[in-house]
N, C-alpha and C positions, 0 to 999 in steps of 0.2 A: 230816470232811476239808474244808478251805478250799480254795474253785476260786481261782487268778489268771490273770489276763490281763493280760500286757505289753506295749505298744506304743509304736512311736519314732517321733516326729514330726520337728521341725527339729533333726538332731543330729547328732555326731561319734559316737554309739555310745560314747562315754568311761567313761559311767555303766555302762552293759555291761560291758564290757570290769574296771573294777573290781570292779563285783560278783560276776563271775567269781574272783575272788581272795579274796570273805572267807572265812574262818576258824572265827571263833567269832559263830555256826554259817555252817557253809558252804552254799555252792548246793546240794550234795549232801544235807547233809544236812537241808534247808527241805523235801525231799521224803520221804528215809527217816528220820528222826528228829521231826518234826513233821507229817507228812501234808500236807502244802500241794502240791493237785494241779495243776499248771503247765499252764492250756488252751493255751496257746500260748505263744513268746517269740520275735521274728523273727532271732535269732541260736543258737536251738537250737530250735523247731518244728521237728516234720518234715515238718507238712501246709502243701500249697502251692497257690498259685489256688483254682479252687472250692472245694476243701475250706476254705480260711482264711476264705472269702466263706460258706460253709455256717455255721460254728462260730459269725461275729461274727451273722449272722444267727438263730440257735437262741438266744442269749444276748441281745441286744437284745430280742426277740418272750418272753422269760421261758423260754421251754423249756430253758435251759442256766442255773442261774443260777453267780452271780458274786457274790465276796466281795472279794476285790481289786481294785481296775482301779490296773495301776502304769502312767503314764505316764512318758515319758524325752524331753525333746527340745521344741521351741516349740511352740505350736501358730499355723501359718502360715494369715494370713486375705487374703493377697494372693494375686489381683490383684482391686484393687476388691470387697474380701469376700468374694470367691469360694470362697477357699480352692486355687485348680487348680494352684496350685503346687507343693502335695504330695499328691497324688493316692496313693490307698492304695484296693484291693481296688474297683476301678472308682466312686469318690468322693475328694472332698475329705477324707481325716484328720480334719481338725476337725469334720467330721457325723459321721465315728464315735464325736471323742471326746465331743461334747455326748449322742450316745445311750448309749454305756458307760457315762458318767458316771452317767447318771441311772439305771440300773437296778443299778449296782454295793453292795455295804453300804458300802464304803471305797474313800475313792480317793486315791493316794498320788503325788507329782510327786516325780521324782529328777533330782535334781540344777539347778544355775543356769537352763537353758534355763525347762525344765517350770515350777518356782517361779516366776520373774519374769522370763522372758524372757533373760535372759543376755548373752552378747556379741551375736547376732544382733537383738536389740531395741531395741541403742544407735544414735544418730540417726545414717545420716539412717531406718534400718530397712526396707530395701526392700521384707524380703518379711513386713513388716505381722508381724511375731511379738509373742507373748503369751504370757507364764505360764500355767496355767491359772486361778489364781486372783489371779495380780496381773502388774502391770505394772511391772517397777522397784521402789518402796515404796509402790506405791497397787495398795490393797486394788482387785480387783472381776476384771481380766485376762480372759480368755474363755470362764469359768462364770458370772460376775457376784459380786458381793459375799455375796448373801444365798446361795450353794447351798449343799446341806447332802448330805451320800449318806443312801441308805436306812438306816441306823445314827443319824440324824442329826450326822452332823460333815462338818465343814469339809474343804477339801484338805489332808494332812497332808503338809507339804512337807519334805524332807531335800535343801537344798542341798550345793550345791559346786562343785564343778569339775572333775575327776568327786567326787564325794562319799565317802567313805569305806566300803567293802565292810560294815563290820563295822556299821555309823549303819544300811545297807536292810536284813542278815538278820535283824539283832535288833528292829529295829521290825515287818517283816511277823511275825515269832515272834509278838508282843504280839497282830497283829491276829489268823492265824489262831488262837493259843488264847484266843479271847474278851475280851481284854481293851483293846481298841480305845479304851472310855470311857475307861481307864486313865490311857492316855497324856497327859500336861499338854503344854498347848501353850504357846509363847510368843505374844506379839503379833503376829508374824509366822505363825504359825500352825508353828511349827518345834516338835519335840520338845525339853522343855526338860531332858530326860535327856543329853543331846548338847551344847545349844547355850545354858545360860545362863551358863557361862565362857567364858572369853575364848583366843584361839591362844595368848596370853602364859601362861599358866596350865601350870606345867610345863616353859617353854621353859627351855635349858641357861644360857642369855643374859641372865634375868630383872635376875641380880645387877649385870650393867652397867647394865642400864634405870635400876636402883635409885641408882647412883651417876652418870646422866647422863654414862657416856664410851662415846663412839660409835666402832666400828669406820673405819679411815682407807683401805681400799682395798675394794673388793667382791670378796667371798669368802671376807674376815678373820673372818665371821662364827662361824666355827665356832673361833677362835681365841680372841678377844680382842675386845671392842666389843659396842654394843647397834649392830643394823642400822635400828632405829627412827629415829635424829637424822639419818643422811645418807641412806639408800638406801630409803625411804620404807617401812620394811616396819609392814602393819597389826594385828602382832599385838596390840598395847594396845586395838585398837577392834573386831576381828573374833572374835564368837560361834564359836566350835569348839571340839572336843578333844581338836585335833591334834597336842598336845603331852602327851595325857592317855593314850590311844588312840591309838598312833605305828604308822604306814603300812609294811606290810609286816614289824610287830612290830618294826621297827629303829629308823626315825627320823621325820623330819618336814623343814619347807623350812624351818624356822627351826635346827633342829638340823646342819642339811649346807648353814648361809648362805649360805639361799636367802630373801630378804625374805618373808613372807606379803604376798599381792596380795587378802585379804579376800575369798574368793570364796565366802563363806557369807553372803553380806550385798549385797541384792537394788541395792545401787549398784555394784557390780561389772559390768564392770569401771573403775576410778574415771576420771577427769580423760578420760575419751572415747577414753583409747589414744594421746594426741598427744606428740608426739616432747620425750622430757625429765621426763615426768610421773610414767611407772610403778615407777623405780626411783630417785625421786630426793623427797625429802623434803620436800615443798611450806611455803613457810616468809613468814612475818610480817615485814619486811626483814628478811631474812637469817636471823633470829636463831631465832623462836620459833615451833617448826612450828605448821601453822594449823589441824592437826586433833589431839590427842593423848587420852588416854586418858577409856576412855565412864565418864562418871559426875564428871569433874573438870572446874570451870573456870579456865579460863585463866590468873586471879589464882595461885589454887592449887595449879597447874601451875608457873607460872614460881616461886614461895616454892617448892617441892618441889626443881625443877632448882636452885635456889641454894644449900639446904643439902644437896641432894646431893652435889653437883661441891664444898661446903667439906669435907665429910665422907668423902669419896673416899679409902678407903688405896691407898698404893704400888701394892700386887698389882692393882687392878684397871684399871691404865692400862697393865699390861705383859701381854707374849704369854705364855698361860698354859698351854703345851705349851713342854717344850726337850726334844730332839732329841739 
C-alpha cells in the first residue's frame, strides 16, 4: 500500500476541486481499487491541529513513511524569505515542503502554481512565489535544480489550470503500483504520456487552422473559423490533451470557443494579463502572428498560410451548422 500526503500552498484549491471529478480512476477508487493510503488531504482530512502537526511530524522524523508528497499551490518565500506569509501547522509551508520533499520516494507538483509558479509569480510577485522546481521556464524554483526524491527522480510536474482529473489519478496509479521509473518525462519534467501533443491535436477546428480562415466574431468558434488568427487562442503552441482526453468526457475550450490561453506551458499566463493581449492575436504589422506553431518557422509558416487560403474550398469559409 502507498502512503500520500497532500498539501496546498499558494492556491485557489482549483486542482482539488478537479481531481475531485476524475473518472478513470476516480478519488474513490485510488483508495479501493489501487490501495493508495491518503495520510492526509486538507479538503477531506479529518485530523485537525495537533493531530495534523503529530502526523507531518512521525513522517518527517521517518516513523510515518511517505511515498507520495503531492503538492498543489506556490510555494510562498515572502516576506524577505521567511516564508510567514503562509504559515501552515505553526511554520512557514515552505519548511514543511523542503522536509516532505526530502523524505518522500516521489514528489508530484499539480497544477501551474506548484510547477512554475503560475499567475501569482508573474511580476511585480509580491508574495515571492515559486514552483517547486522551476520558476516560469527556468529550471531550479524552490528545491533547486539538482533534487532528486528518494526513488531518485525529479519533481514530476502535471500542470494546468487546474489540470485535468483524469492527467493526477492515472499518474499517482503509475507511482503507487511501482512504476514511477516508468514515466518518460519531457524537458520540462511533465509526463510525456499527457503532454508531448499539442491542445490542437483533436481540436474540432483543426480543418480551418489547415486552410487559414479565422473565425469573425468571439464565440463563432464552435461554428466556423480557426480562433488562432484573431482571438489569440494557443492551441498550435500548447502541450496538452485536451482535445484528446475532453473535460468532463464532453468537451474542451477550444471545442465550446473558448480560445486555449496555454496553461500547460510554464509562460502562462502570457503578455502579463495587460489589457488587449489575452484574447487578441498578437501580430507582425498586422499581418503575420508573432508566435505560431512549435516546430515551424516563420518563412514556412507564412508559404503554409499562402497555399492554404489558395486551396481553401467554399465549405470552409461558411457557417457549418444550419438551423
Amino acid at each position: 500500500m502507498a502512503t500520500l500526503l497532500w498539501l496546498q500552498g499558494g492556491a485557489c484549491s482549483g486542482n482539488t476541486m478537479s481531481f475531485l471529478n476524475a473518472e478513470e480512476p476516480s478519488a474513490c477508487d485510488l483508495v479501493t481499487d489501487f490501495g493508495i493510503d491518503v495520510l492526509w488531504h486538507p479538503s477531506l482530512g479529518v485530523e485537525l491541529g495537533d493531530q495534523v502537526k503529530a502526523m507531518l511530524a512521525d513522517i518527517v522524523s521517518g516513523k510515518k513513511p511517505l511515498d507520495i508528497f503531492v503538492f498543489e499551490g506556490t510555494v510562498i518565500r515572502a516576506p524577505h524569505g521567511t516564508g510567514r506569509y503562509n504559515m501552515f501547522a505553526d511554520r512557514p509551508m515552505k519548511d514543511w515542503v523542503a522536509e516532505l520533499s526530502g523524505v518522500a520516494n516521489a514528489v508530484v507538483a499539480l497544477g501551474d502554481c506548484a510547477c512554475w509558479g503560475g499567475i501569482p509569480a508573474t511580476a511585480p510577485n509580491p508574495s515571492d512565489s515559486v514552483g517547486l522546481q522551476y520558476l516560469k521556464k527556468n529550471r531550479g524554483g524552490y528545491l533547486g535544480p539538482h533534487f532528486k526524491s528518494k526513488w531518485g527522480l525529479p519533481v514530476i510536474n502535471i500542470p494546468g489550470c487546474p489540470c485535468h482529473p483524469d492527467w493526477v489519478t492515472q499518474i499517482l496509479v503509475a507511482i503507487a503500483s511501482g512504476r514511477a521509473k516508468d514515466i518518460a518525462l519531457d524537458d520540462l519534467q511533465r509526463p510525456q504520456t499527457f503532454f508531448k501533443t499539442f491542445t490542437q491535436t483533436g481540436c474540432t477546428r483543426v480543418q480551418f487552422y489547415e486552410y487559414k480562415q479565422h473565425t469573425h466574431e468571439f464565440g463563432q468558434g464552435t461554428r466556423t473559423g480557426c480562433l488562432f488568427y484573431e482571438f489569440g487562442c494557443r492551441g498550435p503552441m500548447t502541450h496538452s490533451p485536451c482535445n484528446r482526453i475532453l473535460w468532463n468526457r464532453q468537451s474542451s475550450k477550444t471545442r465550446a470557443g473558448m480560445p486555449c490561453t496555454g496553461c500547460t506551458e510554464p509562460e502562462f499566463p502570457f503578455h502579463d494579463l495587460m489589457p488587449g493581449t489575452v484574447f487578441k492575436t498578437q501580430k507582425i504589422a498586422g499581418v503575420i502572428p508573432k508566435e505560431h506553431q512549435t516546430g515551424t518557422g516563420t518563412l514556412t509558416y507564412m508559404a503554409h498560410a499562402v497555399a492554404g487560403r489558395i486551396a481553401a474550398p467554399q465549405w470552409s469559409k461558411e457557417d457549418m451548422f444550419v438551423v
